[in-house]
Backbone and ligand atoms as CSV (ligand in chain L), in Angstrom:
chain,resi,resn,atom,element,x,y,z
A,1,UNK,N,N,100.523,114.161,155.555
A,1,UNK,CA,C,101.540,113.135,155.313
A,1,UNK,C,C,102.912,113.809,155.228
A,2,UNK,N,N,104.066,113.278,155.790
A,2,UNK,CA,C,105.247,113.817,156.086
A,2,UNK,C,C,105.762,113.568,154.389
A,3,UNK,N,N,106.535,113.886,154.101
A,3,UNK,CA,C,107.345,113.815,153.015
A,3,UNK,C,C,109.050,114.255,153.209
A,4,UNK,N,N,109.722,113.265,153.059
A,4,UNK,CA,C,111.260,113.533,153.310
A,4,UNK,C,C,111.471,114.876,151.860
A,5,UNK,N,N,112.577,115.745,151.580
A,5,UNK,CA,C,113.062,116.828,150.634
A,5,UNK,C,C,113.189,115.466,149.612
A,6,UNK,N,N,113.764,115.006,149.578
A,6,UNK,CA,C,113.765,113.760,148.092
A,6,UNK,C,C,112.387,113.227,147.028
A,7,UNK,N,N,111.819,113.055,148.169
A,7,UNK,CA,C,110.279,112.724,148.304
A,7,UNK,C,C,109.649,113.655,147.380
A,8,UNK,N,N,109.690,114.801,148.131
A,8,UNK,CA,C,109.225,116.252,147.383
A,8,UNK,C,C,109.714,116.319,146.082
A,9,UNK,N,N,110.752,116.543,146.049
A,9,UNK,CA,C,111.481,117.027,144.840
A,9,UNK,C,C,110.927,115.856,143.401
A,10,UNK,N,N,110.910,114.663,144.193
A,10,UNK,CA,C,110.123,113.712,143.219
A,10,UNK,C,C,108.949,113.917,142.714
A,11,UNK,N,N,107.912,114.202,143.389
A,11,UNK,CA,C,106.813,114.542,143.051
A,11,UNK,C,C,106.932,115.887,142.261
A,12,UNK,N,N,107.445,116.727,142.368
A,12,UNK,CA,C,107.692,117.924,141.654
A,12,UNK,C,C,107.991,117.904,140.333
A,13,UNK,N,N,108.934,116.752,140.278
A,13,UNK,CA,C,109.083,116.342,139.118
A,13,UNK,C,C,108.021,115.853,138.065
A,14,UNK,N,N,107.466,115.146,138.918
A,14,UNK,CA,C,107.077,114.009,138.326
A,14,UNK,C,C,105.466,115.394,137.855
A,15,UNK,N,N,105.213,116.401,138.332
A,15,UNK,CA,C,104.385,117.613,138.150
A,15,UNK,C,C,104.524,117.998,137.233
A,16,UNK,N,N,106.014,118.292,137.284
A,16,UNK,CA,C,106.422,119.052,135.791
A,16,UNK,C,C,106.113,117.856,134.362
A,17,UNK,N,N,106.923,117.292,134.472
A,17,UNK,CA,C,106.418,116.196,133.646
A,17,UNK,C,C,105.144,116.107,132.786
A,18,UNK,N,N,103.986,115.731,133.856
A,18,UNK,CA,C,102.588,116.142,133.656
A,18,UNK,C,C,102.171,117.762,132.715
A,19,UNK,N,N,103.320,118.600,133.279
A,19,UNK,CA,C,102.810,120.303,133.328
A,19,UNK,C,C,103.210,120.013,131.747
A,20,UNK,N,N,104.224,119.675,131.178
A,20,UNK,CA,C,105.073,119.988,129.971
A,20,UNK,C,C,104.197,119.265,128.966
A,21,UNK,N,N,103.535,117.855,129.259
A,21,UNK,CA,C,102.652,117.037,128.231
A,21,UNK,C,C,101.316,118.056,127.947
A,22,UNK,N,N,101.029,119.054,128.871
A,22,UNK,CA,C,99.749,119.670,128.836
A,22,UNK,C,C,100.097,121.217,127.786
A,23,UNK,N,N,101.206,121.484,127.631
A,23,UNK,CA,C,101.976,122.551,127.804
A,23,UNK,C,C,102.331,122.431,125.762
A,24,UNK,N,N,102.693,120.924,125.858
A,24,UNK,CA,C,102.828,120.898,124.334
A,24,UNK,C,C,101.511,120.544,123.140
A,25,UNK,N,N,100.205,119.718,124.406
A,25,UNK,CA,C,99.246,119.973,123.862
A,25,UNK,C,C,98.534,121.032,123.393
A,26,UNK,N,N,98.614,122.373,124.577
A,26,UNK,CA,C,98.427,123.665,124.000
A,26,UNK,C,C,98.717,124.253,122.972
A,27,UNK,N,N,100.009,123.971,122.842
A,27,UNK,CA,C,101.111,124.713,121.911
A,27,UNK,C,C,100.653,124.143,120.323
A,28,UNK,N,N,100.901,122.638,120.412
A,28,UNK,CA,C,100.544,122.059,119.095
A,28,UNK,C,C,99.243,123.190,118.507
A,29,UNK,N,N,97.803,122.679,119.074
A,29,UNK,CA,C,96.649,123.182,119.001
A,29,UNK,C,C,96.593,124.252,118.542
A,30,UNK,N,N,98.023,125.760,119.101
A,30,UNK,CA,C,97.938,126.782,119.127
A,30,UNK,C,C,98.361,127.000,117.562
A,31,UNK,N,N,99.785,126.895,117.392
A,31,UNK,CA,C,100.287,126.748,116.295
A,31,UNK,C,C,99.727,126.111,115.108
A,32,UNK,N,N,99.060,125.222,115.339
A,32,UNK,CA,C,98.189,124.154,114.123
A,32,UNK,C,C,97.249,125.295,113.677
A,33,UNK,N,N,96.478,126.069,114.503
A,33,UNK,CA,C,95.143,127.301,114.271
A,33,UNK,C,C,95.706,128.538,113.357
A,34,UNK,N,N,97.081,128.879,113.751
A,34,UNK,CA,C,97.556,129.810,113.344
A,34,UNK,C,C,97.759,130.236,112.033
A,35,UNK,N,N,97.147,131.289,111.060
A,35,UNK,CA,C,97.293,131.164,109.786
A,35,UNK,C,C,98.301,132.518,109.501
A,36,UNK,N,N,98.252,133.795,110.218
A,36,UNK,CA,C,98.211,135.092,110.199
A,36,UNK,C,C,99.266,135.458,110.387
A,37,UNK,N,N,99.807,134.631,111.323
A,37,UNK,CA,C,100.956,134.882,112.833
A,37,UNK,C,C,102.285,134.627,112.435
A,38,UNK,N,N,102.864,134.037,111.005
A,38,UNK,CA,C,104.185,133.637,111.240
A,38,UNK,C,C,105.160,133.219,112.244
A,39,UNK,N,N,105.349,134.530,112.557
A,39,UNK,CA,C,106.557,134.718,113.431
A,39,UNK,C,C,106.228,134.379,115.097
A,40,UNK,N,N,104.890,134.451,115.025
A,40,UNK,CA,C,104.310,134.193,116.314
A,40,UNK,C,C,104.386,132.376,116.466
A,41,UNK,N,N,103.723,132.274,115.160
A,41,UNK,CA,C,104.098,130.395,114.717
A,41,UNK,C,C,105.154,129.835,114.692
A,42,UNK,N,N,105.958,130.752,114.502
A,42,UNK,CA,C,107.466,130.174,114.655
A,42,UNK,C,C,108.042,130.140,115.788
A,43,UNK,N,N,107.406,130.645,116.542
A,43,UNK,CA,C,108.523,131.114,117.925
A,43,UNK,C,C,108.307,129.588,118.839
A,44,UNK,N,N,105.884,129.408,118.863
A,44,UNK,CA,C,105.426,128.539,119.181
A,44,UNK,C,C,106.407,126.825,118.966
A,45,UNK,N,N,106.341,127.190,117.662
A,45,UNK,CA,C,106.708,125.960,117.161
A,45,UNK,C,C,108.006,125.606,117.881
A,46,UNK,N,N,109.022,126.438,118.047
A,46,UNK,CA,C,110.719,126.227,118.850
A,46,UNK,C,C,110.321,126.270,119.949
A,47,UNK,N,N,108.979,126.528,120.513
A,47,UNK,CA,C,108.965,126.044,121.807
A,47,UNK,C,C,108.812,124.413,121.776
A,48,UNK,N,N,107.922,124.066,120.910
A,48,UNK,CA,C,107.364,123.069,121.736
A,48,UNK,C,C,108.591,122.064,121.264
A,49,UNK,N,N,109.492,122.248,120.408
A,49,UNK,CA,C,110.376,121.551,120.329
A,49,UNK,C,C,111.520,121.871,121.712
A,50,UNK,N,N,111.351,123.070,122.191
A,50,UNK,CA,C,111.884,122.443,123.972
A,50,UNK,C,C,111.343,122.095,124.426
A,51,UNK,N,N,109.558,122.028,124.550
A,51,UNK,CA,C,109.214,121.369,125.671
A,51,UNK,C,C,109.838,120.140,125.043
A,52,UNK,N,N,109.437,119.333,124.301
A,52,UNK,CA,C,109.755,118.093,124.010
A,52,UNK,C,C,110.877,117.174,124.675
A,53,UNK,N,N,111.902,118.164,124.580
A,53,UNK,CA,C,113.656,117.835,124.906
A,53,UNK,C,C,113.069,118.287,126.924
A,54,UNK,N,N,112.321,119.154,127.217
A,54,UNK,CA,C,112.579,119.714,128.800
A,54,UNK,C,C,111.599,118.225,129.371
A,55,UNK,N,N,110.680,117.852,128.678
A,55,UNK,CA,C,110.497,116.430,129.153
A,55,UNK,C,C,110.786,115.511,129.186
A,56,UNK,N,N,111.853,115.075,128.246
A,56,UNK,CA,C,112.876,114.217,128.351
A,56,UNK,C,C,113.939,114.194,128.785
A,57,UNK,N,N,114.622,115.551,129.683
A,57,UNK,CA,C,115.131,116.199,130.908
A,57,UNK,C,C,114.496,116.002,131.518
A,58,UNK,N,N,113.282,116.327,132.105
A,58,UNK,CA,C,112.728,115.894,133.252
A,58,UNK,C,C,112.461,114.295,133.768
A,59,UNK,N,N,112.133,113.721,132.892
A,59,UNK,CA,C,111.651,112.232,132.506
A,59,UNK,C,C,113.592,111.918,133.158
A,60,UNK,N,N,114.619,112.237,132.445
A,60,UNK,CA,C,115.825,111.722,132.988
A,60,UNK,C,C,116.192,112.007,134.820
A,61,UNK,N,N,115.491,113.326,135.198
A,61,UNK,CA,C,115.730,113.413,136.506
A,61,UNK,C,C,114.821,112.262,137.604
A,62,UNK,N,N,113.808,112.395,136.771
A,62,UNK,CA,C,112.877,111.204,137.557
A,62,UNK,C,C,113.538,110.028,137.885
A,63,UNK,N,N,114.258,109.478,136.458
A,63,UNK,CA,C,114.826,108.125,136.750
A,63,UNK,C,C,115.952,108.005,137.785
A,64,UNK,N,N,116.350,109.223,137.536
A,64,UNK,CA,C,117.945,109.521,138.254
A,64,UNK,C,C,117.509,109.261,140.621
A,65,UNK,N,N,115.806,109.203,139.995
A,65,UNK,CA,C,115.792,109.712,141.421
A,65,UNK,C,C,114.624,108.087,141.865
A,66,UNK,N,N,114.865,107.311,140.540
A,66,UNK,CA,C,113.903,106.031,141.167
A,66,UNK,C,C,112.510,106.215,140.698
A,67,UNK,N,N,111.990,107.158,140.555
A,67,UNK,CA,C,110.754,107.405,139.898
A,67,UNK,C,C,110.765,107.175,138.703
A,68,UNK,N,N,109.152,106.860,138.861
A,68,UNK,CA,C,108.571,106.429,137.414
A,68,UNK,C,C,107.825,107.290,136.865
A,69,UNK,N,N,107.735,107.541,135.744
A,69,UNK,CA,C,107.088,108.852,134.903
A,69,UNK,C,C,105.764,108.136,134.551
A,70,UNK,N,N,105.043,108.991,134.655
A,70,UNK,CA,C,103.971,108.401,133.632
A,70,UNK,C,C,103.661,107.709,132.394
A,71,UNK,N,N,103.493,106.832,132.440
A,71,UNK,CA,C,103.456,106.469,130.960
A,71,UNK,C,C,102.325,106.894,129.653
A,72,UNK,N,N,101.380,107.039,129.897
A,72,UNK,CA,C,100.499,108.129,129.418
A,72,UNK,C,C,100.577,109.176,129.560
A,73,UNK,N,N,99.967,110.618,129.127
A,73,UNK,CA,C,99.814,111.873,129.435
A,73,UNK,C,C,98.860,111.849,130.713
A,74,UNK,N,N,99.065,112.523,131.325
A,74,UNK,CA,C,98.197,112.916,132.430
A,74,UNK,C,C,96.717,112.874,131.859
A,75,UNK,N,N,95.887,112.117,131.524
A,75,UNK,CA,C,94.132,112.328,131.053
A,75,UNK,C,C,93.712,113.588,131.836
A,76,UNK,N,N,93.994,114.145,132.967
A,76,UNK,CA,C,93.167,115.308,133.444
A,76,UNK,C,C,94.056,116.371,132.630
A,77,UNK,N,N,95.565,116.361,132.350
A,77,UNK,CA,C,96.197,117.923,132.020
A,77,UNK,C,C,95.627,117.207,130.810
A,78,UNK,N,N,94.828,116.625,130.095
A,78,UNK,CA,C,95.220,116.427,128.213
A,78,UNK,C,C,93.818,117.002,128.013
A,79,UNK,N,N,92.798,116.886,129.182
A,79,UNK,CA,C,91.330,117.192,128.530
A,79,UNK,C,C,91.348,118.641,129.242
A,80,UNK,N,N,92.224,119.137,130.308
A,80,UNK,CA,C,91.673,120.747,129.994
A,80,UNK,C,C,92.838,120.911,128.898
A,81,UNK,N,N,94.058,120.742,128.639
A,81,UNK,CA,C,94.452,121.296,127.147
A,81,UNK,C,C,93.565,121.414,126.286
A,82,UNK,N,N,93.004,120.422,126.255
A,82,UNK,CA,C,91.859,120.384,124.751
A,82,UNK,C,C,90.860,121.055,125.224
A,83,UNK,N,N,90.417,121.354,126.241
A,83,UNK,CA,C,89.123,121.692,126.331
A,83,UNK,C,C,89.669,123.473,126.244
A,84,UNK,N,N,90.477,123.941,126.953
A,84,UNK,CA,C,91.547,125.292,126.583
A,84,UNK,C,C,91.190,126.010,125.470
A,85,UNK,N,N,91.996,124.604,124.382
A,85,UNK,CA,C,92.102,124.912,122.922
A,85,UNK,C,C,91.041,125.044,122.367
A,86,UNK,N,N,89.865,124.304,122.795
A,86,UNK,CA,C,88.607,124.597,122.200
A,86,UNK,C,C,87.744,126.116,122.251
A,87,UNK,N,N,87.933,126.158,123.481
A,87,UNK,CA,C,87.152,127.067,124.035
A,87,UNK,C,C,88.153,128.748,123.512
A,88,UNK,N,N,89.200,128.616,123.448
A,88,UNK,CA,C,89.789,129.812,123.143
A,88,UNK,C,C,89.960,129.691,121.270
A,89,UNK,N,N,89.466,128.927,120.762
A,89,UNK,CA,C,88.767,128.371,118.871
A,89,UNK,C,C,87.715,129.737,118.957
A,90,UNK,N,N,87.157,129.284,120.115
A,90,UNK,CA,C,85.694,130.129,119.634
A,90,UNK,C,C,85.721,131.152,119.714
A,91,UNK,N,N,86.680,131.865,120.525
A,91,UNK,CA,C,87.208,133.539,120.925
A,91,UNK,C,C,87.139,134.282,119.261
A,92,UNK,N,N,87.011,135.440,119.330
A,92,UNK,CA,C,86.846,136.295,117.848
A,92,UNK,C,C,87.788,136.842,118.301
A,93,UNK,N,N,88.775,137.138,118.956
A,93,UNK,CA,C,90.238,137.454,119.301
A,93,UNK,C,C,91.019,136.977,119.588
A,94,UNK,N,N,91.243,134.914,119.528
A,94,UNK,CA,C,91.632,134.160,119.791
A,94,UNK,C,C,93.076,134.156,119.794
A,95,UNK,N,N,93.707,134.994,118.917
A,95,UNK,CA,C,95.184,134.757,118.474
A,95,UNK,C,C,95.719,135.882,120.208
A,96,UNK,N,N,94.888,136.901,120.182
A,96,UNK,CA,C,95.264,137.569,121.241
A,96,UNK,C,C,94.982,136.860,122.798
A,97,UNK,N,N,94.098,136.441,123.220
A,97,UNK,CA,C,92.913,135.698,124.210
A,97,UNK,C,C,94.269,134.378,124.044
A,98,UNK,N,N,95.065,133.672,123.403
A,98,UNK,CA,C,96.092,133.022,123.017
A,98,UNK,C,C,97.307,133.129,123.790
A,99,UNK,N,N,98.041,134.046,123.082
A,99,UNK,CA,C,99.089,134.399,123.748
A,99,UNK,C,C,99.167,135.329,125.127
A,100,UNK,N,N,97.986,135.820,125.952
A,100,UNK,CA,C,98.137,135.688,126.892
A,100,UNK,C,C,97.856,134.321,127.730
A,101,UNK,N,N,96.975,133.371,127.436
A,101,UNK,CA,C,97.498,132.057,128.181
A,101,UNK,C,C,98.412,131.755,128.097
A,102,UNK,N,N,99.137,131.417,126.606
A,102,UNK,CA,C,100.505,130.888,127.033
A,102,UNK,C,C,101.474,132.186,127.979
A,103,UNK,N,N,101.453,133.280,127.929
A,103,UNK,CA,C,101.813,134.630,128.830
A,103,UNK,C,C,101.760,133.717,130.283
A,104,UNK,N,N,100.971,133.423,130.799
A,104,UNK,CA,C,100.599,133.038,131.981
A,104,UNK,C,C,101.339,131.758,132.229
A,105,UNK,N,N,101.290,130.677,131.051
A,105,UNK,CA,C,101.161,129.872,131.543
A,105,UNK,C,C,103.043,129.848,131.481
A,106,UNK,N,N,104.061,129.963,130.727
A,106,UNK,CA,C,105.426,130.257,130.924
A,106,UNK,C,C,105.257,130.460,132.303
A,107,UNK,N,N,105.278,131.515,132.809
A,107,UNK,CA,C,105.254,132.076,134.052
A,107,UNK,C,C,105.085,130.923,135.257
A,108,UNK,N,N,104.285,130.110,134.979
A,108,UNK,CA,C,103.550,129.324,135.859
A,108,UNK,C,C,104.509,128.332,135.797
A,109,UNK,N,N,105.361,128.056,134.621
A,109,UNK,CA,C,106.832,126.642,134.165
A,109,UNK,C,C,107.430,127.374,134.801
A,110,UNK,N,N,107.817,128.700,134.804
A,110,UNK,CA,C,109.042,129.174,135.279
A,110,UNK,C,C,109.166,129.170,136.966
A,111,UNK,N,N,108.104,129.227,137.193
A,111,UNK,CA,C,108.182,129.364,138.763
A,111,UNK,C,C,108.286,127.549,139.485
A,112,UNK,N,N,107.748,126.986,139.008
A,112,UNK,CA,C,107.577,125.888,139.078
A,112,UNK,C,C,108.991,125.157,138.834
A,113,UNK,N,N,109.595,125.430,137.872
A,113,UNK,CA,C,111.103,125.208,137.820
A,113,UNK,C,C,111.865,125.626,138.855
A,114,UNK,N,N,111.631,127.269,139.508
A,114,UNK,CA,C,112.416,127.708,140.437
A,114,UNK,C,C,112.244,127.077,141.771
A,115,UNK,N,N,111.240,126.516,141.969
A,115,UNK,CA,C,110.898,125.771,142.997
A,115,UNK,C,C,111.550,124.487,143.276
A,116,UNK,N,N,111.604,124.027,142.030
A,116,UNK,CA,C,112.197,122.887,141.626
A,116,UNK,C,C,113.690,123.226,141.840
A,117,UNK,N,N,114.250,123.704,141.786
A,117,UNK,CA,C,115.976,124.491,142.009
A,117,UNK,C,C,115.996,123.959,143.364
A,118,UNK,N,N,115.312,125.150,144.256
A,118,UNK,CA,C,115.363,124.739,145.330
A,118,UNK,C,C,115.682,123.471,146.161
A,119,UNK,N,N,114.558,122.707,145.878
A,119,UNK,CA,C,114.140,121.685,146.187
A,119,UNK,C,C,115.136,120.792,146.104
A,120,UNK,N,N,115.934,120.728,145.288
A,120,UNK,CA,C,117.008,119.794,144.343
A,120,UNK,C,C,117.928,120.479,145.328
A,121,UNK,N,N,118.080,121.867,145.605
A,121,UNK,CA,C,119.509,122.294,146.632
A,121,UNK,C,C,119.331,121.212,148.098
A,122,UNK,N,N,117.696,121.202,148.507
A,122,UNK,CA,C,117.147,120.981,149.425
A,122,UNK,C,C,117.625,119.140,149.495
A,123,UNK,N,N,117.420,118.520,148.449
A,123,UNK,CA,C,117.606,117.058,148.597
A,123,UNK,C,C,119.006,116.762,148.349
A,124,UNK,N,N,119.808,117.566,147.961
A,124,UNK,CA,C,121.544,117.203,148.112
A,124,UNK,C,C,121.187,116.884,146.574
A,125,UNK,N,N,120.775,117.446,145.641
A,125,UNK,CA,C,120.880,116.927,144.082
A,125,UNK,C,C,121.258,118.221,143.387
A,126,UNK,N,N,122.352,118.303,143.220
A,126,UNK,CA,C,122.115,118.785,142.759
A,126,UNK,C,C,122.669,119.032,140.737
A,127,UNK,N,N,122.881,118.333,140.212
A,127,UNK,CA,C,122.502,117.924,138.691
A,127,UNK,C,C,121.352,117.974,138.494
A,128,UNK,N,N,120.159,117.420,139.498
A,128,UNK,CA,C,118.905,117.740,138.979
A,128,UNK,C,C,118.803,119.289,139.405
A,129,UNK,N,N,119.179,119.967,140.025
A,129,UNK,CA,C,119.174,121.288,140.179
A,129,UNK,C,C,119.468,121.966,138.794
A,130,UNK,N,N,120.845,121.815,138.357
A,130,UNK,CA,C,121.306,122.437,137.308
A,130,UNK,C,C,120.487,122.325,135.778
A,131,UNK,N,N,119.940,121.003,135.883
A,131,UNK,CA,C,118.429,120.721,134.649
A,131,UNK,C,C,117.361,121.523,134.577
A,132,UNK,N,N,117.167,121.673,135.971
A,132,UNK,CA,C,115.801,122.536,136.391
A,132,UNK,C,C,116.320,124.126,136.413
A,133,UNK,N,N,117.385,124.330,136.419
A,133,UNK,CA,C,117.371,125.867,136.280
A,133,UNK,C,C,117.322,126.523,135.024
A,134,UNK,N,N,118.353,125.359,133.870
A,134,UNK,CA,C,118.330,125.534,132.548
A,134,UNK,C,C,116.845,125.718,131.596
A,135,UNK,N,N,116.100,124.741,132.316
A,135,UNK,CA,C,114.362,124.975,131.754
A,135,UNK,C,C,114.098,126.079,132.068
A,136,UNK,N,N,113.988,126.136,133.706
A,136,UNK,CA,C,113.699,127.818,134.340
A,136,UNK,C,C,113.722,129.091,133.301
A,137,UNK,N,N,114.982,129.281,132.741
A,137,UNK,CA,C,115.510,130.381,131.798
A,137,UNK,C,C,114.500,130.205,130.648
A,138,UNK,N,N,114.504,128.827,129.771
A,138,UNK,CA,C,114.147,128.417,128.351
A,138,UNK,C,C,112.798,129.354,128.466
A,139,UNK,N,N,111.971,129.043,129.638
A,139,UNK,CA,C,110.601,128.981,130.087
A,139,UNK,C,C,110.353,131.028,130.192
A,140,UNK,N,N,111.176,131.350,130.891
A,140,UNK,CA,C,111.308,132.643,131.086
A,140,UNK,C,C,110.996,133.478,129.762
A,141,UNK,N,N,112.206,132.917,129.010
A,141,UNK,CA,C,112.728,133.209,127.446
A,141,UNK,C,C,111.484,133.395,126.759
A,142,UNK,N,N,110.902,132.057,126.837
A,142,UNK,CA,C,109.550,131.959,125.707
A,142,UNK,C,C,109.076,133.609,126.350
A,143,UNK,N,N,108.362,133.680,128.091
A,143,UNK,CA,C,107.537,134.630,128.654
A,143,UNK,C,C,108.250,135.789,128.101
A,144,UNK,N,N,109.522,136.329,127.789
A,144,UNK,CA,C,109.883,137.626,127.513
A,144,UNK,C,C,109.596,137.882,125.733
A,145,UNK,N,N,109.957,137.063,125.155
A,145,UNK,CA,C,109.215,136.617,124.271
A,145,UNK,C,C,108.136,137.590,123.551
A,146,UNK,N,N,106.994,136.543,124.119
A,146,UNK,CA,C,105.583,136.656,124.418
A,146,UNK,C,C,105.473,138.597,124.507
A,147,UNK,N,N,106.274,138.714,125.659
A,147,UNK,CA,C,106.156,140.116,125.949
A,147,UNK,C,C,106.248,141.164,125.283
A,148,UNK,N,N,107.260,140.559,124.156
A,148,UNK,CA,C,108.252,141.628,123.623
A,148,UNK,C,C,107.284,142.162,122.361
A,149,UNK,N,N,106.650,140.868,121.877
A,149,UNK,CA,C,106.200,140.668,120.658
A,149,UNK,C,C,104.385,141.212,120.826
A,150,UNK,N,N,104.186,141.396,122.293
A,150,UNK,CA,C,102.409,141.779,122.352
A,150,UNK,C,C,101.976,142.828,122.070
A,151,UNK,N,N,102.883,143.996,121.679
A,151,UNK,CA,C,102.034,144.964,121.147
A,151,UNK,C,C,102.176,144.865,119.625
A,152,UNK,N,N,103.337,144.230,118.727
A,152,UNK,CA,C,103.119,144.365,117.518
A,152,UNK,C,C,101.785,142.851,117.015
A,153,UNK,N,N,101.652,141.746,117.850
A,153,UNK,CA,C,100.813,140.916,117.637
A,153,UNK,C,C,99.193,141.904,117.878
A,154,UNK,N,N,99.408,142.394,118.984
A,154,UNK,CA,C,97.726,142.988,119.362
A,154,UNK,C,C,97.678,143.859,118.297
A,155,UNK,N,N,98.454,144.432,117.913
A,155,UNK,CA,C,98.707,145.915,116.838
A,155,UNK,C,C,98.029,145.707,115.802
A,156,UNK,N,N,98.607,144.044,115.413
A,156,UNK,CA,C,98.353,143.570,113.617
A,156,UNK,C,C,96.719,142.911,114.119
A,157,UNK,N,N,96.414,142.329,115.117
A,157,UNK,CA,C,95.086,142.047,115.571
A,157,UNK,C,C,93.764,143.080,115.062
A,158,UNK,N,N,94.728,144.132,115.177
A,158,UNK,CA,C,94.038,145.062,115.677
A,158,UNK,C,C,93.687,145.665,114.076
A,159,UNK,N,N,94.695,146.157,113.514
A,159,UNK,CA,C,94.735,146.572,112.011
A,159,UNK,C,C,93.949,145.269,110.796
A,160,UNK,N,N,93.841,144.210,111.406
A,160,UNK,CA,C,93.390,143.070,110.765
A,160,UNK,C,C,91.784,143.401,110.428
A,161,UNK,N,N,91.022,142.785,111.836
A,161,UNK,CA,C,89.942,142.851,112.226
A,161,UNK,C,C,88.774,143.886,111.667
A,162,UNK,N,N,88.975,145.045,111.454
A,162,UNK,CA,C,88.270,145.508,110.080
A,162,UNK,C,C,87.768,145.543,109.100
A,163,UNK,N,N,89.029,144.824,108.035
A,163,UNK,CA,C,88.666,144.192,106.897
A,163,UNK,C,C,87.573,142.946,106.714
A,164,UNK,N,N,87.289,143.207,105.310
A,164,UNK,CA,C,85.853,142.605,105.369
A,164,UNK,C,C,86.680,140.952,105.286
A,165,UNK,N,N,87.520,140.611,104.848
A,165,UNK,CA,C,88.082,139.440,104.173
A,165,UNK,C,C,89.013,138.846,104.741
A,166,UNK,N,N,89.920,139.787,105.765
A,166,UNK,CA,C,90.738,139.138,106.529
A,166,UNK,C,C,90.445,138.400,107.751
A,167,UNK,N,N,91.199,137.102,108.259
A,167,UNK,CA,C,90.446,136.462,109.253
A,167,UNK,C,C,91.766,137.042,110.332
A,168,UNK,N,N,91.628,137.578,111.221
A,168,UNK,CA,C,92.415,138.562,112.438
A,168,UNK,C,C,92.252,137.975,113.402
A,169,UNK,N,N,91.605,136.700,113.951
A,169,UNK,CA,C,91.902,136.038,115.083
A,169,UNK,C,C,92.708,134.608,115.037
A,170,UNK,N,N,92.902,134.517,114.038
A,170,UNK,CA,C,94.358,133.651,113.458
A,170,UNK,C,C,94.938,133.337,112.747
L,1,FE2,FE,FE,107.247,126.444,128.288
């Protein structure tokens, strides 16, 4: 099926959208588990208060472009979130087995945003360009983040897990 650059860029949107409802389900889940982590909980937590705001940026480019957002969460991104969150519950290294999904999954917003740049140069939009690049960074941010913070998180994982009393996977 042909798709005009407008076309595209809509659906892209309307992806992200989907990506960010799945994105804060994780996050909640993640942060809610977390007992150990503080600072790791804290960082979580200022994310998902951008995703929140980057979907209601996105949700504004949609309209800007005639599209309609979903009005529910995506049911397929909400049951692998949960099913995610479950399955990485049961991990005995979960806090670590953790923050490399979200590791990945930034990465996966960020590119997805950059695409989205494009796309927006591609359809003559470009305000929705300048939305989508600003997430791009946010998204990055969290991933460097993530990065900066994985050897003192694996470190304390690591120094935890020993003790007879401490719980070291969250
Ligand atoms: Fe993100």
């Amino acid at each position: 099926m042909s798709m005009s650059n407008r076309e595209r860029l809509l659906k892209w949107l309307q992806d992200a959208y989907a990506m960010e409802q799945e994105a804060e389900t994780m996050m909640k889940s993640m942060a809610g588990r977390l007992k150990h982590y503080p600072e790791l909980e804290a960082r979580i937590e200022a994310h998902i208060a951008e995703t929140q705001q980057q979907a209601e940026e996105v949700k504004g480019c949609i309209e800007r472009l005639d599209g309609s957002t979903p009005k529910a969460k995506s049911a397929a991104a909400s049951v692998m979130a949960s099913v995610q969150a479950l399955g990485n519950a049961m991990m005995s290294d979960e806090v670590v087995k953790g923050v490399g999904i979200c590791y990945g999954f930034e990465h996966m917003e960020a590119v997805s945003y950059r695409a989205l740049v494009i796309a927006a140069e591609a359809a003559g939009e470009p305000e929705v360009g300048e939305v989508c690049r600003r997430i791009q960074q946010q998204e990055q941010a969290m991933a460097e983040w993530l990065l900066d913070h994985h050897a003192a998180i694996v470190g304390e994982f690591l120094a935890r897990e020993p003790a007879p009393d401490a719980t070291a996977k969250r």
